[in-house]
Backbone bond lengths (Angstrom), bond angles and torsions (degrees), N, CA, C in turn:
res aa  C-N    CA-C-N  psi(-1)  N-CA   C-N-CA  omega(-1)  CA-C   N-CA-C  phi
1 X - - - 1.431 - - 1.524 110.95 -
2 X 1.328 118.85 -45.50 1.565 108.83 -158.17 1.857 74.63 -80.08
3 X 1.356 145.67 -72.78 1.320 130.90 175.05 1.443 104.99 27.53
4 X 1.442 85.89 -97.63 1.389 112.62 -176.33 1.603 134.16 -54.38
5 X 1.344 112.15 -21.42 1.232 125.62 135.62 1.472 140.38 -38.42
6 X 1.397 109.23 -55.71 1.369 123.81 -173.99 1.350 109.30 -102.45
7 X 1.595 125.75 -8.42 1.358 121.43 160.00 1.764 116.42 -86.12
8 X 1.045 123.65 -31.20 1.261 114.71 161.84 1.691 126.98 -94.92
9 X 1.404 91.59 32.66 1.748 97.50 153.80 2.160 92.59 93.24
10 X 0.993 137.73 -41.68 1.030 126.37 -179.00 2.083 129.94 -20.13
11 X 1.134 124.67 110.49 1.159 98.87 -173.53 2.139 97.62 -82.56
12 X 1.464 114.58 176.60 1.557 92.93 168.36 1.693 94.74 -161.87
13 X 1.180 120.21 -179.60 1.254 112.12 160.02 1.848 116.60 -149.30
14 X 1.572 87.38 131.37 1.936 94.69 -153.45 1.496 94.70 -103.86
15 X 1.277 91.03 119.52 1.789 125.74 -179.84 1.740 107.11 -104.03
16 X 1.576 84.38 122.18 1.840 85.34 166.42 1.331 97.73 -108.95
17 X 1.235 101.27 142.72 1.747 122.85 -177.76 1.775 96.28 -85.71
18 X 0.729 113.07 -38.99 1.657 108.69 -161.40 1.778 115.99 -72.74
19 X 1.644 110.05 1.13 1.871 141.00 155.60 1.122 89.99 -98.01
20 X 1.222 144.94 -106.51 1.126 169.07 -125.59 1.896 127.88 -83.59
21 X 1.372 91.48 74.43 1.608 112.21 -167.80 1.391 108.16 -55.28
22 X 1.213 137.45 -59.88 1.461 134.01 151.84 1.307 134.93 -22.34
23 X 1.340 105.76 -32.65 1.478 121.24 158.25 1.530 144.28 -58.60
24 X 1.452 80.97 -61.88 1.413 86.38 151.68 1.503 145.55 -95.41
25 X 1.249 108.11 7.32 1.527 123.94 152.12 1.633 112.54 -74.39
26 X 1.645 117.41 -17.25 1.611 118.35 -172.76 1.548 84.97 -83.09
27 X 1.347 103.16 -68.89 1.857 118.76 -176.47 1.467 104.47 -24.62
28 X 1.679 112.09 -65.42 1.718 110.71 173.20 1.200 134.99 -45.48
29 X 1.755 113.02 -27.80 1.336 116.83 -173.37 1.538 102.95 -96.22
30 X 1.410 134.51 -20.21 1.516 152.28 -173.05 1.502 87.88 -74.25
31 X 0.897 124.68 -66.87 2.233 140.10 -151.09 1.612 81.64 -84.98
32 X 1.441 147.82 -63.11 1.176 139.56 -145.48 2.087 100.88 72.90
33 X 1.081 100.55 38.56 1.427 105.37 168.58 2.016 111.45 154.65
34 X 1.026 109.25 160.34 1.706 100.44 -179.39 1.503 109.28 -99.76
35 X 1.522 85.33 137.07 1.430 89.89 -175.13 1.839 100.50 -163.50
36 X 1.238 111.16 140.16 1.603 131.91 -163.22 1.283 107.33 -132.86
37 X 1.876 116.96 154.43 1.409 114.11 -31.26 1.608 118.43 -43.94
38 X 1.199 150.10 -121.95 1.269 169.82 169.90 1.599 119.86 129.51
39 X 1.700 102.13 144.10 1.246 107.57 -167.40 1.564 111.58 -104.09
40 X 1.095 119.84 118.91 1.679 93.61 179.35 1.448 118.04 -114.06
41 X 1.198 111.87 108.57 1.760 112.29 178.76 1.661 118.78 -100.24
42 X 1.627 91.31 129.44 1.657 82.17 -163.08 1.238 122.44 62.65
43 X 1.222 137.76 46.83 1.608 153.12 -177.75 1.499 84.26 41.34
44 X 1.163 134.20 30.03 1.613 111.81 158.69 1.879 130.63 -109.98
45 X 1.294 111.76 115.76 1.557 109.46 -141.54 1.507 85.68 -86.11
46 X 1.937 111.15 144.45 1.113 127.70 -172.56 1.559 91.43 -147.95
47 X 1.656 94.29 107.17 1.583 93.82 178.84 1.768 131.97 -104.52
48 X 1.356 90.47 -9.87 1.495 113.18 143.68 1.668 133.24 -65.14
49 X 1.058 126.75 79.50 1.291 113.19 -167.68 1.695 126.78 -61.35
50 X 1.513 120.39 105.68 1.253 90.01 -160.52 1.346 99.22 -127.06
51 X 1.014 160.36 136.98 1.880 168.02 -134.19 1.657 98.07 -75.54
52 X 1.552 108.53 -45.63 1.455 112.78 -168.18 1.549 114.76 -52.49
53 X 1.642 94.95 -53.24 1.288 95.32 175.28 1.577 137.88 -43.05
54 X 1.439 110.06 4.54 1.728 126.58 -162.70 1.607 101.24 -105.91
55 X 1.593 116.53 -31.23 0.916 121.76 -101.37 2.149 75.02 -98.10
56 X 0.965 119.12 128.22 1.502 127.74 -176.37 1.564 118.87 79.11
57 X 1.101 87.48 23.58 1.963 87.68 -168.35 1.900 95.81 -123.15
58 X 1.198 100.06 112.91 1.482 109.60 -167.65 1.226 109.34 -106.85
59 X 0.982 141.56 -19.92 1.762 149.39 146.05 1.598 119.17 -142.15
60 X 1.511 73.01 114.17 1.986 92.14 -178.60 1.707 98.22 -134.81
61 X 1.017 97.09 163.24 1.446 112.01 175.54 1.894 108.82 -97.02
62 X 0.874 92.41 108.71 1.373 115.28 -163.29 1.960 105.97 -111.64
63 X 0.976 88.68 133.43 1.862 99.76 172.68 1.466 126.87 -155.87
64 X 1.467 133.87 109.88 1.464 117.94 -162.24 1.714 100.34 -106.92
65 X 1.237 95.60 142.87 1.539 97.32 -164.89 1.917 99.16 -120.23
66 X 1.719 94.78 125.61 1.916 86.49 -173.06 1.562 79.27 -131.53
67 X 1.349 95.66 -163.77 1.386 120.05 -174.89 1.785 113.80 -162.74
68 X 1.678 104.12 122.28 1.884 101.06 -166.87 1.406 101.27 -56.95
69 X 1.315 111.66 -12.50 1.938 97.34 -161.90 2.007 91.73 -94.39
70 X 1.279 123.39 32.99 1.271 123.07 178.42 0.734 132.07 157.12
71 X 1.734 152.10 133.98 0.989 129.83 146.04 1.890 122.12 102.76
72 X 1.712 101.02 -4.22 1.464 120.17 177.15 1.722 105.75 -46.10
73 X 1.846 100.60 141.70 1.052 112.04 179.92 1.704 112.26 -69.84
């Protein structure tokens, strides 16, 4: 995913929840439950990663949220 991210120009910023306690309390309140990896564009959580979803959107606020104990993008 991030690959594919950063080869077609996407900027993003990749957050591990499993440092970062604030994070995943944002991630929890975004999803309405925790769940890893997940992408959220435009505070909108897409936990399926799927190409389409990219597909005409040229600046979004983008953030992928994983965790080492699972589930890395």
């Amino acid at each position: 995913m991030k690959e594919f991210l950063s080869l077609k120009g996407f900027t993003f910023q990749e957050i591990d929840v499993s440092y970062d306690p604030e994070a995943l309390e944002e991630l929890r309140k975004l999803a309405h439950r925790l769940v890893v990896p997940a992408t959220v564009i435009n505070n909108e959580v897409k936990v399926d990663f799927d190409q389409k979803n990219f597909r005409g959107k040229a600046k979004v606020k983008l953030n992928v949220y994983h965790t080492l104990f699972g589930g890395k993008p």
